[in-house]
NUNUKOL-123647 format. One record per residue: residue in one letter; x, z, y of N, C-alpha, C in turn. Coordinates in steps of 0.001 Angstrom, whole numbers, plus 500000, padded with zeros to 6 digits. Layout:
AXZYXZYXZY
...
This chain:
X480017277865571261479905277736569811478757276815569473
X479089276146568217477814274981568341476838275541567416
X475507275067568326474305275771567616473417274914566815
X473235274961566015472925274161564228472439274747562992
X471332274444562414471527274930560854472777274186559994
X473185275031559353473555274929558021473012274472557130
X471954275056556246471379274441555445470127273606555848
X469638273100554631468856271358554954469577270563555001
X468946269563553947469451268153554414468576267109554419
X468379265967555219467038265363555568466583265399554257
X465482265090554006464278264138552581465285263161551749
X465594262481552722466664261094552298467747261482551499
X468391263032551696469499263425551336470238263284550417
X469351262598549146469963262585547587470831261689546854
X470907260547547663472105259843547153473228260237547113
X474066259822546062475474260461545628476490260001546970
X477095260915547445478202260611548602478661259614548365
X479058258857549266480429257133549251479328256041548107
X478432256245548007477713255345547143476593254163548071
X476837253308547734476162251810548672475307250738547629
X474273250758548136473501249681547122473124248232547984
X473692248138548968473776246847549884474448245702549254
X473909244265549068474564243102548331475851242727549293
X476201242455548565477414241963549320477805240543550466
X477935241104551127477938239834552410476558240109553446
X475844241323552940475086241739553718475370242072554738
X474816242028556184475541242911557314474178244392557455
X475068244980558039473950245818558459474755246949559826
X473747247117560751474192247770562332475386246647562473
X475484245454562142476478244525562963477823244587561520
X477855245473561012479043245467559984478844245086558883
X479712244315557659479576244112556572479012245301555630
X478014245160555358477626246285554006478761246675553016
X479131246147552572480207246646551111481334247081551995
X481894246984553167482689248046553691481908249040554334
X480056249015554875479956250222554908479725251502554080
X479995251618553040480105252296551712480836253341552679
X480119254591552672480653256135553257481990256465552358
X483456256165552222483781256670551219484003258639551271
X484189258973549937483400260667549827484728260998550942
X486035260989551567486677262262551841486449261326553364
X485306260801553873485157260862555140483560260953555330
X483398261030557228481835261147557523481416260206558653
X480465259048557862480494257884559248479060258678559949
X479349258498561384478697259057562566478245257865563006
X477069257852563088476021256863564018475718257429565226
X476793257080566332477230258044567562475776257352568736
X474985257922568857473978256700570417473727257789571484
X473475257100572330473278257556573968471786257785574030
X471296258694574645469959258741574656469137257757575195
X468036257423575189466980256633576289467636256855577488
X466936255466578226467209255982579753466177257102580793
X466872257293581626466077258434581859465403258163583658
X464590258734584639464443258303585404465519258313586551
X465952259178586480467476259719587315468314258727586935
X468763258038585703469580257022585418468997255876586186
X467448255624586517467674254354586966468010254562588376
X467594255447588804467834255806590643469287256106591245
X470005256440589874471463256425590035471699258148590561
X470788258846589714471052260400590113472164261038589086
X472791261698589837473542262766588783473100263230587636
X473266263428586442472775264382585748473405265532585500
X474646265353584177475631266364584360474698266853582870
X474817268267583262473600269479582034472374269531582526
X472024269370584022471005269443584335469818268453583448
X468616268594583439467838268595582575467007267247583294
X466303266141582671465386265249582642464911264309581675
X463960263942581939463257263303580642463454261890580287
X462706261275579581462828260034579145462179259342580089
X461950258042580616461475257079581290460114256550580430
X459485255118580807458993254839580235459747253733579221
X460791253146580288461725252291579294462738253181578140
X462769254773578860463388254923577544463004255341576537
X461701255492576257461415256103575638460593254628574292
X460458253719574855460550252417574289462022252292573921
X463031252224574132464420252483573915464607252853572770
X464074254132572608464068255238571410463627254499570478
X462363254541570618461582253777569279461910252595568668
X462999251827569660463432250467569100464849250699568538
X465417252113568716466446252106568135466192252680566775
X464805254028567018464752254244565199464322253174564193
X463293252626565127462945251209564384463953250033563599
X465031250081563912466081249563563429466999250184562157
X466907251281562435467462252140561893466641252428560268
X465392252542560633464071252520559537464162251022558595
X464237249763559545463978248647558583465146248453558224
X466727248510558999467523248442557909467991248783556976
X466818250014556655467536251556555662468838251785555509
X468779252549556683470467253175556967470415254652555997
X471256254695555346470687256214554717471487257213555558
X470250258187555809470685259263556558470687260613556340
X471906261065556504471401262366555680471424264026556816
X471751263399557861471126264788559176470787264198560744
X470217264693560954470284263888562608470755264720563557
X472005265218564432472450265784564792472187265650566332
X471931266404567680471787266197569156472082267217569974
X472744266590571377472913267603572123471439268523572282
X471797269665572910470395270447573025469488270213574423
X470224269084575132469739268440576704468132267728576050
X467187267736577532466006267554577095465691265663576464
X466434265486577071466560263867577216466804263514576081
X468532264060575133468744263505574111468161264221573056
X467504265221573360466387265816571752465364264933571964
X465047264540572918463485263696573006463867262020571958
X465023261353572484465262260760571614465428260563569776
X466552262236570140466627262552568548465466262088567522
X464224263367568416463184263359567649462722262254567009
X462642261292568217461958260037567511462527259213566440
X463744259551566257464701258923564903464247260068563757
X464246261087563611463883261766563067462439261551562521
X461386261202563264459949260807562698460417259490561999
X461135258239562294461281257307561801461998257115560542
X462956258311560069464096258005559242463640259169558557
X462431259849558413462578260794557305463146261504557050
X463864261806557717464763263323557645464255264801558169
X464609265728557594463926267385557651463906267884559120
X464881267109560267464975267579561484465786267552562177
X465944268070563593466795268157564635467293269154565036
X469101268986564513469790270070564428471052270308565982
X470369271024566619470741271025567752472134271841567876
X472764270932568995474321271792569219474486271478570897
X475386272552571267475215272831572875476853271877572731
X477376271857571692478241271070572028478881269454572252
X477146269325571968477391267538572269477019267274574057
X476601268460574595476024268124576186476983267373576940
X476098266898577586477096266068578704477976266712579744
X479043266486579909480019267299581042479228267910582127
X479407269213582450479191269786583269479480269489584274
X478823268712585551479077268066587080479379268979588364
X479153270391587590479170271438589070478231271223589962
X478639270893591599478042270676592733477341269272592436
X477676268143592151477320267142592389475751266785591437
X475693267819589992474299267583589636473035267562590071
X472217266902590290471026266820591234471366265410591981
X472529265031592380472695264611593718472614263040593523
X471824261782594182472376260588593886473719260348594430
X474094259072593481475810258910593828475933258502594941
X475219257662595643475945257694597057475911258480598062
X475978259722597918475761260749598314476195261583598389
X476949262025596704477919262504596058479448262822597178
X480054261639597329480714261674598167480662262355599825
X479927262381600327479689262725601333478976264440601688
X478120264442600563477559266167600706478817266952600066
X479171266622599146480391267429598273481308266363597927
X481869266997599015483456265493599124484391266416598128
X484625268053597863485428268467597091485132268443595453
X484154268472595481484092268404593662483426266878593742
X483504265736594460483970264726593961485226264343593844
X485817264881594730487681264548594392488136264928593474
X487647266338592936487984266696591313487268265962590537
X485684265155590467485613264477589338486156263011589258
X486865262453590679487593261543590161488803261673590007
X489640262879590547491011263013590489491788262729588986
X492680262491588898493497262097587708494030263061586873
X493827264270587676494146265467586567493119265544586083
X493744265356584577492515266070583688491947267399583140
X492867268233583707492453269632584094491749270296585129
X491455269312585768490742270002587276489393270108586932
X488869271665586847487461271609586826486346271179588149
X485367270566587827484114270696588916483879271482589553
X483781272157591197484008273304591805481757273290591491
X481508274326591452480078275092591058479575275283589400
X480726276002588531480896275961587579481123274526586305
X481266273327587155481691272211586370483173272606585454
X482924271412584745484327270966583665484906269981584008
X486503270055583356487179269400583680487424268475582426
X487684267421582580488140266384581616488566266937580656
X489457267473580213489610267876579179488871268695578098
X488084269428578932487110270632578547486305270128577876
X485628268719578618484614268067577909485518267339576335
X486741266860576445487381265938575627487379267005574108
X487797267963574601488333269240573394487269269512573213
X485688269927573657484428270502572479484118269243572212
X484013268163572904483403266984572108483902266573570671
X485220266688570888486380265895569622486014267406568645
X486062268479568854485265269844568118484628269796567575
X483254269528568280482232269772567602481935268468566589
X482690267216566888482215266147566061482960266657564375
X484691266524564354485130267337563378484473268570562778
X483989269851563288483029270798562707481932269871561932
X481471269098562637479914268506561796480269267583560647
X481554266978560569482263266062559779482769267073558591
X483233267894559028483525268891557305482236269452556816
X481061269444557155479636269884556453479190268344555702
X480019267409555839479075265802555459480037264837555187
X480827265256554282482100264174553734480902263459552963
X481439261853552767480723260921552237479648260467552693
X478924261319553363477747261245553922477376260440555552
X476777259637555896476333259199557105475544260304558421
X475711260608559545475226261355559776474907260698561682
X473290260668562263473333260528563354473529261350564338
X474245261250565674474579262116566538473620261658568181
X473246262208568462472225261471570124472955262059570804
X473929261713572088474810262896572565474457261636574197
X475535261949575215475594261252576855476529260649576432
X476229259915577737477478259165578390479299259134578231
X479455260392578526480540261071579267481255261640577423
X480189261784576756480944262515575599480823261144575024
X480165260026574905480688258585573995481926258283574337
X482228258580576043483534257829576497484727258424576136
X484332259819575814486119260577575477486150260234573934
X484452260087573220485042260277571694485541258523571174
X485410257701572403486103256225571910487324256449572164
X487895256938573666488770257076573818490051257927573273
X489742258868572533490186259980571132490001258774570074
X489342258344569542488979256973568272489852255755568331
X490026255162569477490978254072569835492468254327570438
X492234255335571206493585255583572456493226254641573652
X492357254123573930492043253636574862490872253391575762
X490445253539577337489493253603577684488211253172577272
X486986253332577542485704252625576843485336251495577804
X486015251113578863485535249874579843484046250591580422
X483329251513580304482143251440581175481097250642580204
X481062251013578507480149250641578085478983251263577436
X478568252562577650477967253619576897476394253132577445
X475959252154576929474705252157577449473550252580576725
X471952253105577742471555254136576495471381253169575293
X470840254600574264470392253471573280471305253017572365
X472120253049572733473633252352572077473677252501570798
X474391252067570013474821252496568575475930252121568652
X476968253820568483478356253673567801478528253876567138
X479496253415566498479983254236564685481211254181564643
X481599255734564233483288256156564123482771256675562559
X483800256991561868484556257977560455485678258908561408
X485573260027560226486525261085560888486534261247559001
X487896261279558737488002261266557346488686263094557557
X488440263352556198488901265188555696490349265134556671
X491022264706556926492590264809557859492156264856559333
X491362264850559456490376264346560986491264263305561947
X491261262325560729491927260786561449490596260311561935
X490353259480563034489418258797563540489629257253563746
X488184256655562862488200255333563511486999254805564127
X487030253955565330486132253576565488485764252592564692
X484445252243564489484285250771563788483347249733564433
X482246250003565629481504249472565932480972250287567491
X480782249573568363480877250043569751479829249332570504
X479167250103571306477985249435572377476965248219571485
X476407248835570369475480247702569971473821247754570418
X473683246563571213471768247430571370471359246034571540
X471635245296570523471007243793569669469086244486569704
X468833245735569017467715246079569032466586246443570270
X467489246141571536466846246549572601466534245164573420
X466410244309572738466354242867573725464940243003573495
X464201242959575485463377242318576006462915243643576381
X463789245327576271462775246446576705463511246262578021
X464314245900578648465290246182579679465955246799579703
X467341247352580599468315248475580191469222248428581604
X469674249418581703470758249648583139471698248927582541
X472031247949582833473463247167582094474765247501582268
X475109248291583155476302248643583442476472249804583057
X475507250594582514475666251454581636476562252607582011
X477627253814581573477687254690581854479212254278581979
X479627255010583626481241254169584050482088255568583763
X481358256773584086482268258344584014482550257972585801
X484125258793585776484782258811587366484502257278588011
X484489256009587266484065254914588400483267254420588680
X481816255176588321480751254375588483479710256183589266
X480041257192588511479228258250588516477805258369587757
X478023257097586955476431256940586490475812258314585824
């Protein structure tokens, strides 16, 4: 069940839903302003990947297991609220998995964007890896050859053998919990800090088609989930704001990379 306040809504909160004061021909996060106008019977999600973390650069598992920000990611962070601050994105909650990594990020959008806080949900975490969390990937294969065959196997029902999830498991609370947070914030803009593994199912639910291996941290996506819980994506892998901190470029593959 996802864990969250209800009430609060950032400082920022008071503008009238679906309402835009951006000139026209403005861009802003890469999109035309006058189409980003929230209209009221949907909720645009400013979907990003956390900082990188030190395990991301060494190519360790994560999974749920727990680690922190780097030094690059945590420069990461600050250059993504920083963006977020000078383009005055209006925001009206900042939403994060409850993993240590992507609250550490949250937070720092949260000091930057003026909003009341960080409203944590267990249901944005990253897929549960079973055996293989802890483990670097080339490795993976060889210490636990069986719950790597389930995390690359093609059924998407096969769970991770040491209490992991299976593809789907992750696909159904992710696509969940985003809809739950979308009927509390029609009209409204709302940021989400979530992994890897949950950007790639919620493009792939948004488009019908794979994400190519582009979830890199830091990222900025943006979907709408309108009151029918139709989904669109509108903007994918942007981190224009991260030139010159460095970044894992290949970013997060799922089953073909293990990142």
């Amino acid at each position: 069940e996802r864990e969250r306040e209800r009430a609060g809504r950032g400082r920022a909160g008071t503008r009238r839903p679906g309402s835009c004061r951006r000139r026209q021909g403005e861009m802003v996060l890469g999109l035309h302003a006058e189409w980003r106008c929230v209209p009221p019977n949907s909720t645009e999600f400013i979907v990003v990947r956390h900082g990188e973390t030190s395990w991301n650069a060494s190519g360790t598992l994560q999974g749920q297991a727990e680690s922190e920000l780097n030094e690059v990611g945590r420069k990461q962070a600050y250059a993504l609220a920083e963006r977020l601050m000078v383009q005055q994105v209006h925001i009206t909650a900042v939403y994060s998995s409850d993993l240590k990594r992507a609250v550490e990020t949250a937070e720092v959008i949260v000091g930057k964007c003026n909003c009341s806080g960080v409203k944590l949900s267990s249901g944005l975490r990253e897929r549960h890896l079973g055996k293989l969390q802890g483990l670097a990937r080339n490795q993976a294969r060889i210490l636990e050859p069986v719950a790597f065959q389930a995390f690359t196997s093609t059924s998407k029902d096969e769970a991770i053998p040491g209490g992991g999830e299976s593809y789907n498991q992750l696909y159904n609370r992710s696509k969940a919990t985003m809809e739950d947070i979308a009927q509390d914030h029609r009209g409204e803009r709302v940021v989400v800090v979530t992994h890897g593994g949950v950007l790639n199912v919620l493009h792939t639910h948004a488009s019908g088609k794979s994400a190519g291996g582009r979830a890199l941290n830091a990222s900025i996506n943006i979907f709408r989930i309108s009151d029918k819980n139709e989904w669109t994506l509108c903007s994918w892998g942007d981190v224009t704001h991260l030139k010159g901190l460095g970044s894992l470029k290949n970013g997060f593959r799922g089953n073909a990379d293990l990142a």
